[in-house]
C-alpha positions as MATLAB code, in Angstrom:
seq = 'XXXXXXXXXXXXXXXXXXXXXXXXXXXXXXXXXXXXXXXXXXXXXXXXXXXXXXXXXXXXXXXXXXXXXXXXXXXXXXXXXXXXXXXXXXXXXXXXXXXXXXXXXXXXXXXXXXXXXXXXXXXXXXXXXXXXXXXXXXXXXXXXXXXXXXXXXXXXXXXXXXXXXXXXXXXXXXXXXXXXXXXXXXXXXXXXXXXXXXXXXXXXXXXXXXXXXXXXXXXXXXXXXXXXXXXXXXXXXXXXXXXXXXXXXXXXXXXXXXXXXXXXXXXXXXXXXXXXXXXXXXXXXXXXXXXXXXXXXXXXXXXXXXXXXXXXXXXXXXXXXXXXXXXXXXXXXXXXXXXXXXXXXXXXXXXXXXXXXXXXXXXXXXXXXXXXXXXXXXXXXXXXXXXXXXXXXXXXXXXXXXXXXXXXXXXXXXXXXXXXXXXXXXXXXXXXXXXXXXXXXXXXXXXXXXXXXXXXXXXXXXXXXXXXXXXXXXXXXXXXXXXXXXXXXXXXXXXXXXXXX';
ca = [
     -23.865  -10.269  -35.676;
     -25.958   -7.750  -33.702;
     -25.678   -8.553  -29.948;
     -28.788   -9.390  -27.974;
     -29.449   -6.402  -25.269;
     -27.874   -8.681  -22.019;
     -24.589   -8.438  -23.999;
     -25.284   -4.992  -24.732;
     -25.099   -4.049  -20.961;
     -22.590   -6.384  -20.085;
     -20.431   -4.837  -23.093;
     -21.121   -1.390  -21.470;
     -21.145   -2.443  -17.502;
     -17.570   -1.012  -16.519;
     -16.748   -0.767  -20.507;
     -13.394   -2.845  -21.109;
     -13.022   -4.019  -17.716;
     -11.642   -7.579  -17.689;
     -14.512  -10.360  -17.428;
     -13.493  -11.856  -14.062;
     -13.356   -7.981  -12.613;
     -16.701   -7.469  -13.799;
     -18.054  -10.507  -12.090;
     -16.280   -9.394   -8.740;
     -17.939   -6.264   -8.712;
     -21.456   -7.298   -9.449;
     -20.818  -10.138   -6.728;
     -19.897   -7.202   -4.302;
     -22.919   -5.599   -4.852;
     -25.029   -8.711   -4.531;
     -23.702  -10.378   -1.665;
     -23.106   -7.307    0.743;
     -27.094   -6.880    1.822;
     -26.906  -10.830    2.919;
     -23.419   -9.634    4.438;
     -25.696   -6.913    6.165;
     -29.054   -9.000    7.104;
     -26.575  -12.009    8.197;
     -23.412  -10.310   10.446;
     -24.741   -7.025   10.803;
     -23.343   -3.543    9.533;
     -20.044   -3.503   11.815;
     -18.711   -6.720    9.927;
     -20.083   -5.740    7.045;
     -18.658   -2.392    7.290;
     -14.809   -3.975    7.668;
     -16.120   -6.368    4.293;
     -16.847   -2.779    2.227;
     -13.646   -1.651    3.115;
     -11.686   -4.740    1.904;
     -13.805   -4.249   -1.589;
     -12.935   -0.507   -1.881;
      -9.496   -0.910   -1.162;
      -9.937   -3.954   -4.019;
     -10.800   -1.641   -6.398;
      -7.667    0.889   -5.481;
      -5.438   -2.097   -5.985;
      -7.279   -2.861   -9.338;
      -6.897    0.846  -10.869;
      -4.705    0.090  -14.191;
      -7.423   -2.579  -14.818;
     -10.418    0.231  -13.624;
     -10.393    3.699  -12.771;
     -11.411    3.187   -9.098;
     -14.220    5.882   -9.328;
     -16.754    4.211  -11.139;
     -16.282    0.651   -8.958;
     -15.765    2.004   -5.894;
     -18.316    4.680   -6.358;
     -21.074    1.901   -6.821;
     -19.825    0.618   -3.646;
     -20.389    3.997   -2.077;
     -23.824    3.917   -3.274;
     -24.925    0.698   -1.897;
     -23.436    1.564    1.596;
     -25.990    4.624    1.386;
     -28.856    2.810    0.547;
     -28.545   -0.304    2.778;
     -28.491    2.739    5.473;
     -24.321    2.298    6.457;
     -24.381    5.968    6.241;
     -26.516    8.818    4.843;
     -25.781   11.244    2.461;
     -25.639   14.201    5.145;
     -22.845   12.457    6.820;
     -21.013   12.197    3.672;
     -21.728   15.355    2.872;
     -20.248   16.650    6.730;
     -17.263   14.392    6.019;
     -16.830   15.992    2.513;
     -17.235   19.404    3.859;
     -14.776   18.505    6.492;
     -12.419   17.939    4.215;
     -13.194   20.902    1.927;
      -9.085   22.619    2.295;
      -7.718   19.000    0.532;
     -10.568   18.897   -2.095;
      -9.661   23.032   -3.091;
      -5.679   21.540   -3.050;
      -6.776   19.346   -5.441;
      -9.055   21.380   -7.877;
      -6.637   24.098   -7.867;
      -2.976   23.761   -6.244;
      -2.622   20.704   -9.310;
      -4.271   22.988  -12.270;
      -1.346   25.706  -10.945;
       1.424   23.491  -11.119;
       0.282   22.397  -14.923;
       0.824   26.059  -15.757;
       4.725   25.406  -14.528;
       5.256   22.774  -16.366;
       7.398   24.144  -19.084;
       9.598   25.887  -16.442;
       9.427   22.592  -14.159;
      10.716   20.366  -17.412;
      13.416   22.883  -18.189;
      14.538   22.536  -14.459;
      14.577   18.923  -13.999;
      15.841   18.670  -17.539;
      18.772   19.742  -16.596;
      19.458   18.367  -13.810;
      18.399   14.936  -15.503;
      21.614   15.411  -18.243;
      23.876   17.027  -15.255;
      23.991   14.929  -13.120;
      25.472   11.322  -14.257;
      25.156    9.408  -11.082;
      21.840    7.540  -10.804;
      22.464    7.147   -7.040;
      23.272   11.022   -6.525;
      19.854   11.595   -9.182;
      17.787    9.443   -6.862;
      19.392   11.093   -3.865;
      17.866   14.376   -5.087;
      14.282   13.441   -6.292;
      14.160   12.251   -2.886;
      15.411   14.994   -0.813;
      14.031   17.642   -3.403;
      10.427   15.475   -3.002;
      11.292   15.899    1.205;
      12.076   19.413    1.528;
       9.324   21.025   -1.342;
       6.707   18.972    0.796;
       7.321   21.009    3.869;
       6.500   23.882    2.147;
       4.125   22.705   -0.556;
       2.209   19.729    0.728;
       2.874   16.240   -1.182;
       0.183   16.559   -3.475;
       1.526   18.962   -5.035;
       5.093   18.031   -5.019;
       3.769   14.384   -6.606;
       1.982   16.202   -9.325;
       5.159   17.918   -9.823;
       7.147   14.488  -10.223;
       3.775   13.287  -12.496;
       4.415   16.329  -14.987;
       8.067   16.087  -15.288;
       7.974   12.052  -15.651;
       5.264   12.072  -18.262;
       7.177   14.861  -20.269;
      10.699   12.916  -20.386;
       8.413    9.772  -21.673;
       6.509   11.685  -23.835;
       9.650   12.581  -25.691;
      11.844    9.609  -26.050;
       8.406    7.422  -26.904;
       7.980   10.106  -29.879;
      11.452    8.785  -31.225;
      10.699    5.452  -30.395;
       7.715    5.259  -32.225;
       9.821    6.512  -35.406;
       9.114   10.195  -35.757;
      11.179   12.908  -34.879;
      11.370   15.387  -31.735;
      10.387   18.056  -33.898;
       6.995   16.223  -34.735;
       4.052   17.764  -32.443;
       1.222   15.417  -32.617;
       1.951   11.979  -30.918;
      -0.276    9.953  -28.457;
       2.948    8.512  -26.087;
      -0.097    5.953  -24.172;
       0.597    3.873  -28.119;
       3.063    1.752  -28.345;
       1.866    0.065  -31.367;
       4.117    1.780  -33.490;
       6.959    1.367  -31.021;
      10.332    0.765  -33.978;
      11.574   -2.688  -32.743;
      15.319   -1.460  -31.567;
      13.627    0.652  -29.083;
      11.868   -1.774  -27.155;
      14.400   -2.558  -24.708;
      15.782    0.868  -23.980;
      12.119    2.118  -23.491;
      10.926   -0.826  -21.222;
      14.624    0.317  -19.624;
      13.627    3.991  -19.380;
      10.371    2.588  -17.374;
      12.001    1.132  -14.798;
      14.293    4.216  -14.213;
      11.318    6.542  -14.015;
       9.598    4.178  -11.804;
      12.170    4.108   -9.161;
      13.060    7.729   -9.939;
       9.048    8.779   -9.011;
       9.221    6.199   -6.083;
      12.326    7.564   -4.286;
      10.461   11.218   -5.029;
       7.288   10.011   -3.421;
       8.683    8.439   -0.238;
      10.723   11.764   -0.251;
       6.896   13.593   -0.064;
       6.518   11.639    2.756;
       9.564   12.254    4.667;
       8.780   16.037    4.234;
       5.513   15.790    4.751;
       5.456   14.579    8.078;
       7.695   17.682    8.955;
       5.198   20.656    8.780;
       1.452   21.629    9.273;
       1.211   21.931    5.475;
       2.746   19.171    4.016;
      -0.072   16.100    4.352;
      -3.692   17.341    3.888;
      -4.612   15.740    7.455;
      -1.271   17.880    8.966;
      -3.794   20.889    9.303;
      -6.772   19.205   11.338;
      -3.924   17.700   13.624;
      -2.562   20.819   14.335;
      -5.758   23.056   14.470;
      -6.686   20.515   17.268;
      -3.702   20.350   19.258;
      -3.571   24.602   18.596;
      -0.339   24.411   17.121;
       0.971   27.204   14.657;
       3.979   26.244   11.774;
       7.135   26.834   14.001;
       5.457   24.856   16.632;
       4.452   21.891   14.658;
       7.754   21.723   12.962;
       9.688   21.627   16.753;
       7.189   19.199   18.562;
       7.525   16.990   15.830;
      11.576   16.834   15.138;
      12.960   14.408   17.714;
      10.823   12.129   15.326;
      10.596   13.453   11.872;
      14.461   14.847   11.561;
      15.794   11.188   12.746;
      13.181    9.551   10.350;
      14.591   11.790    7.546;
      18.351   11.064    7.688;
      17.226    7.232    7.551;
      15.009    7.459    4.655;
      18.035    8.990    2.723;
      20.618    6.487    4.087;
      17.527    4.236    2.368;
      17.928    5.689   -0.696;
      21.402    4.796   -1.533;
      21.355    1.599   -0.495;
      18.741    0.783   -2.529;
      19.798    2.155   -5.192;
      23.602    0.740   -4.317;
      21.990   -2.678   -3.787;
      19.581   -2.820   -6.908;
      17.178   -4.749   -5.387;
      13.286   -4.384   -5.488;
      13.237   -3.026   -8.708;
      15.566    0.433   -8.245;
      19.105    0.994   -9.938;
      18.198    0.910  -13.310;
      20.225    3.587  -15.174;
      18.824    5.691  -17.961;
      19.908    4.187  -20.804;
      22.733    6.267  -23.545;
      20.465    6.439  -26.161;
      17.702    7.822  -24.248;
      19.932   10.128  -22.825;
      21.108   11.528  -25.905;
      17.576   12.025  -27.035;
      16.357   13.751  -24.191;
      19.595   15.952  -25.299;
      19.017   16.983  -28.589;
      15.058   17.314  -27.094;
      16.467   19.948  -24.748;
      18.662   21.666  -27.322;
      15.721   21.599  -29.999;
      13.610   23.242  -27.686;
      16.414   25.815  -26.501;
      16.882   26.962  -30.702;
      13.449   27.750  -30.976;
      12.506   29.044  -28.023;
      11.408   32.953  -28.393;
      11.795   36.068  -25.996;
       8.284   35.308  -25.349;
       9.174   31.678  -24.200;
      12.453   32.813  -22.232;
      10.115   35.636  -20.657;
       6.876   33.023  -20.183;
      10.011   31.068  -18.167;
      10.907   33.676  -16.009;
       7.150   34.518  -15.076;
       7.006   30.707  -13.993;
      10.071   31.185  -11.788;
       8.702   34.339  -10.043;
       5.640   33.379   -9.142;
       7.054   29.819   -8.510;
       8.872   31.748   -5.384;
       5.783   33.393   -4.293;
       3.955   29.962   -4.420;
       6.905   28.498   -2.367;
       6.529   31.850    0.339;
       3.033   32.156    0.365;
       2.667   28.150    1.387;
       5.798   28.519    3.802;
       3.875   31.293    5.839;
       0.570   29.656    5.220;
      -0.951   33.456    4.354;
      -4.326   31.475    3.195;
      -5.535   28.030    2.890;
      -3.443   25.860    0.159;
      -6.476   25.507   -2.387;
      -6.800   29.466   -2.662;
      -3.270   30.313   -2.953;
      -3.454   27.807   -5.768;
      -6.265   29.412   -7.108;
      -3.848   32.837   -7.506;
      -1.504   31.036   -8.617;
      -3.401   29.806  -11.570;
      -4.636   33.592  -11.904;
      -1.248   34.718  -12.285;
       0.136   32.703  -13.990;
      -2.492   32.301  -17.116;
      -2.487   36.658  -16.467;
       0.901   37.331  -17.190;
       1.497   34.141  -19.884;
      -1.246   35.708  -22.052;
      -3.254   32.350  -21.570;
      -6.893   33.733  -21.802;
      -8.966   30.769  -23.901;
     -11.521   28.836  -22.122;
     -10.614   25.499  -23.698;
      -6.383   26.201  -22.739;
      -7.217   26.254  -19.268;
      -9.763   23.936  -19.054;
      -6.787   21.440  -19.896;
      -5.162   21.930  -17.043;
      -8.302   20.500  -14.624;
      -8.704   16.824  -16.429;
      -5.553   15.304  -14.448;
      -6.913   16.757  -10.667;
     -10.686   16.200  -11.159;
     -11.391   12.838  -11.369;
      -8.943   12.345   -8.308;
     -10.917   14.763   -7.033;
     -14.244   12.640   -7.630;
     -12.942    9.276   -6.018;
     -11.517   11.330   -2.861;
     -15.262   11.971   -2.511;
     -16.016    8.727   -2.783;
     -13.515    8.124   -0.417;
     -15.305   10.128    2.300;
     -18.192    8.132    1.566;
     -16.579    5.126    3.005;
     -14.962    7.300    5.680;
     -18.532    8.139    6.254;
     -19.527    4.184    7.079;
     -16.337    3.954    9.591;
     -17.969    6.986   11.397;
     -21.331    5.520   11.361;
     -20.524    1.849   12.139;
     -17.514    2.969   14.532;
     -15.255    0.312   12.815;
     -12.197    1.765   14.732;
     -13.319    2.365   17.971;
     -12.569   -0.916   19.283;
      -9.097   -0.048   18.334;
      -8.984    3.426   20.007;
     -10.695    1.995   23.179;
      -8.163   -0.820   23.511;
      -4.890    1.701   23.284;
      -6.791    4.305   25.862;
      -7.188    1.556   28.109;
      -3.488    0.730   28.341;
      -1.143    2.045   30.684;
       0.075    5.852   29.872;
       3.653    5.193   28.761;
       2.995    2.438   26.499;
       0.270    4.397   24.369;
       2.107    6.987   22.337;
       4.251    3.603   20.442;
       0.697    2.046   20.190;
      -0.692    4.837   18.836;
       2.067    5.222   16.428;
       1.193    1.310   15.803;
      -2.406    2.006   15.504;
      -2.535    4.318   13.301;
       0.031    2.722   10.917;
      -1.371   -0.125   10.622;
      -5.072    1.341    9.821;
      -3.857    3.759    7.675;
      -1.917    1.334    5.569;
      -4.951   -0.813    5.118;
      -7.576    2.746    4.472;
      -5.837    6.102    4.344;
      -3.933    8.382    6.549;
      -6.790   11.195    6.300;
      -9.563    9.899    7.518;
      -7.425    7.755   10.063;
      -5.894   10.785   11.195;
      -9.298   12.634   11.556;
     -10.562   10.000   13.551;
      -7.568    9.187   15.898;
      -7.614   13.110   16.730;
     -11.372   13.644   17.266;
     -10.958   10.944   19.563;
      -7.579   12.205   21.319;
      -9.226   15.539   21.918;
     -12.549   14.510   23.127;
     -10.763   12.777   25.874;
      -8.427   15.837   26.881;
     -11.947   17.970   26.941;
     -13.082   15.633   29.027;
     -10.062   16.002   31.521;
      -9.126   11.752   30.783;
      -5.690   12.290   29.976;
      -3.335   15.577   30.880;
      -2.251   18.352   28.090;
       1.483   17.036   27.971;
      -0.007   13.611   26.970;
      -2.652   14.811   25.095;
       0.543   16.484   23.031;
       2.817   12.975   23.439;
      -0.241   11.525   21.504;
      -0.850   14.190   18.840;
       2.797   13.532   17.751;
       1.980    9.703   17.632;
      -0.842   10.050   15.480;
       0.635   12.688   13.108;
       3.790   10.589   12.593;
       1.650    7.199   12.540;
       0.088    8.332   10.033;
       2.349    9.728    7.596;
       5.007    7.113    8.034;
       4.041    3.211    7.981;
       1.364    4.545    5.371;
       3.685    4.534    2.508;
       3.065    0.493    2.387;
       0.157    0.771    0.169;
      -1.367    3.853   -2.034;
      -4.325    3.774   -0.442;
      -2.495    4.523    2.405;
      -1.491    8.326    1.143;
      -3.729   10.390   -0.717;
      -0.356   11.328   -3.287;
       0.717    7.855   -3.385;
      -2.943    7.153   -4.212;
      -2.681   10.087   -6.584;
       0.584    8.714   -8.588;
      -1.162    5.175   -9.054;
      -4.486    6.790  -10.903;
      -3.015    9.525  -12.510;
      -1.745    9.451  -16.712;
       2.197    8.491  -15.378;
       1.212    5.061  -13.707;
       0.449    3.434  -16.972;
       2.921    4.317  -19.073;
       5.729    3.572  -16.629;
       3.903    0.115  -15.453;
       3.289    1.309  -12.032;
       1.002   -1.276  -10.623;
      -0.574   -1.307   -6.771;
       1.320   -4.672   -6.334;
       4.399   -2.827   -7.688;
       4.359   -0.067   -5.718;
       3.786   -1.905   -2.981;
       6.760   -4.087   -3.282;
       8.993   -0.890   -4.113;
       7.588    0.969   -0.982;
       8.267   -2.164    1.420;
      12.248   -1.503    2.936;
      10.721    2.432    2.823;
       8.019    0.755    5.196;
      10.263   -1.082    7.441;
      12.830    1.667    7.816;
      10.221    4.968    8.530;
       8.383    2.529   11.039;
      10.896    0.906   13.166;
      12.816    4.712   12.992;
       9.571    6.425   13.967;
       8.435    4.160   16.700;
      11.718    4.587   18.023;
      11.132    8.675   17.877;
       8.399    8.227   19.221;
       8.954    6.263   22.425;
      12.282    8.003   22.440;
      10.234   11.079   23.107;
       7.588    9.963   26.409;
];
């Protein structure tokens, strides 16, 4: 039976959306003018951001682009914010948008050279406490130098190339079989159910202990978060002096978030210790031996060319000789240069996984846009400048956690610093507590804001990228995973930081 055209559109209104999601969404858009016209745009402006952050906890049911992007919309044209002030915000925020475009289309050119790596280590080492000890402090110390975008699309490579092999024999071909879609499980051969619904849960909590460990890291250095950069161009702080200022914290914070680590994986609690199961194990094996017969001097030498310019990517970052987005950008140069990788439609592959990220961080700064506009978080800000002097940097720290837990550490961060700096211009508060306060914020920001993905931009990045579905890595999951992380990096780093007045 043809379908009238009402069904039609509701067919086609965020395609094969669940029903009641649908619903939500279109009552979003309704109901937030009479939200407007009835409490006016500050409450409504708090409302908006408890729908985007809706559709960020929603993203295995929608991408959050298309939802949240109709949000966006609205905001403009009930006059929240105006395009030019998106547009400032976006331009403001140009360095993390070039990471994204290009640092993540580098890193898929190092794949093969990244999955031999962890490969190995993956059928070295036998201890899955001693594994997950690594992915984090491996996810901690490349995010000093790299920035925890990057790192996290390193983790999303490797994880989707281990599934994509043992699903291939679990779906009942052979290793040696190239064409497989791993997102089917239709064909999934009965026996290899369980071990593959095993496998999940030892990726997830293998790619959550390496994305805490991004944040650990990150908090370290002036390039490891995307916000890390503003903070420091503000306070006028180069690499070595970022790094000190912020060690009573960030060092302290570290050696807990390891001691974390263990224990939860010695506890098994919250959904870590699973082990990687024998069989998979041994197919993941004869995977890496298959691929070690027929690999060619071509393949050894495409290797070495990975590893090479994998160092210069690592020094180039470390002494921060351009912005991160560019040296990704040469990267990818070199890398499809000297691996003889010269067709349009072979590189073009490596842009689908960054670019519609890329899309809903704009719409993200859309929303940032409203905060600005309505100055949602200035009563905040007003109420911690207004206490007394020693108590602000811990309520700061506070502050910031909190909000960026419920929105996202960037745009947090840029506001909380604007605000911090306008004040020391304007002679309110003295340069070695303007300094006491720049540590708050950066570490306020970084740490309590692994509760939620929304809170960091590569936490946000793991739950919409290919990985999250195929390991079941759900916002409420993550969540729950990332909680003792939560409780451990804020309680240590509220301690650092009143430790250090």
């Amino acid at each position: 039976m043809t379908p009238t055209l009402p069904q039609a559109f509701k067919k086609n209104f965020l395609g094969n959306s669940p029903g009641w999601y649908q619903t939500a969404i279109i009552a979003f858009l309704v109901l937030n003018p009479v939200f407007l016209y009835l409490f006016g745009p500050f409450v409504t402006g708090w409302i908006l951001i408890g729908q985007f952050i809706f559709t960020l906890a929603m993203a295995l049911k929608c991408y959050p682009l298309q939802p949240g992007g109709l949000l966006a919309i609205e905001a403009v044209a009930l006059g929240m914010t105006s395009p030019g002030a998106v547009y400032q915000e976006t331009v403001a925020n140009f360095p993390v948008i070039m990471l994204l475009m290009f640092m993540v289309a580098g890193i898929y050119f190092m794949r093969d050279m990244l999955l031999f790596t962890f490969t190995k280590i993956l059928l070295g080492v036998q201890s899955k406490t001693l594994l997950s000890f690594l992915f984090c402090f491996a996810g901690a110390v490349l995010s000093a130098f790299l920035d925890a975008l990057t790192v996290t699309a390193v983790l999303i490579t490797i994880s989707v190339g281990f599934y994509s092999v043992y699903h291939k024999v679990a779906s009942g071909k052979k290793i040696i079989d190239e064409d497989h879609d791993h997102g089917d499980d239709n064909n999934l051969v009965s026996n290899h159910r369980q071990n593959l619904e095993d496998f999940r849960a030892f990726l997830r909590s293998l790619i959550m202990h390496g994305a805490v460990g991004t944040a650990l890291g990150g908090v370290t250095t002036l390039v490891g978060e995307p916000q890390n950069l503003l903070i420091a161009e503000r306070a006028g702080w180069e690499f070595m002096e970022f790094f000190m200022r912020m060690a009573p914290v960030t060092m302290p914070v570290f050696v807990c978030g390891l001691i974390t680590c263990i224990v939860l994986e010695k506890t098994k609690v919250l959904g870590y210790g699973a082990t990687l199961p024998e069989e998979v194990r041994q197919v993941l094996k004869e995977s890496s031996e298959h691929d070690e017969s027929k690999r060619t001097q071509y393949d050894r030498a495409s290797l070495i060319t990975q590893a090479v310019i994998a160092v210069i990517l690592v020094f180039a970052l470390g002494l921060h000789l351009a912005e991160v987005g560019l040296i990704g950008l040469m990267i990818i140069v070199l890398l499809t240069a000297f691996n003889g990788i010269t067709e349009e439609h072979r590189i073009g592959h490596a842009f689908e996984e960054a670019l519609p990220f890329t899309a809903l961080l704009v719409v993200f700064f859309a929303i940032v846009a409203v905060i600005h506009e309505q100055h949602l978080f200035s009563p905040v800000i007003d109420w911690v400048l207004a206490m007394d002097p020693a108590a602000q940097p811990g309520m700061f720290f506070l502050a910031n956690g909190v909000l960026s837990a419920i929105s996202d550490n960037v745009f947090v961060a840029t506001v909380y610093i604007n605000e911090v700096r306008a004040a020391f211009d304007a002679g309110t508060i003295t340069r070695d507590h303007f300094d006491k306060l720049v540590i708050a914020i950066n570490t306020g920001t970084n740490l309590p804001s692994v509760a939620t993905p929304n809170g960091q931009a590569a936490f946000l990045f793991l739950l919409t990228s290919a990985l999250a579905p195929l390991i079941r890595l759900s916002y409420m999951r993550m969540v729950i995973m990332a909680a003792p992380y939560t409780v451990v990096l804020t309680v240590a780093g509220y301690l650092g930081v009143m430790n250090n007045i």
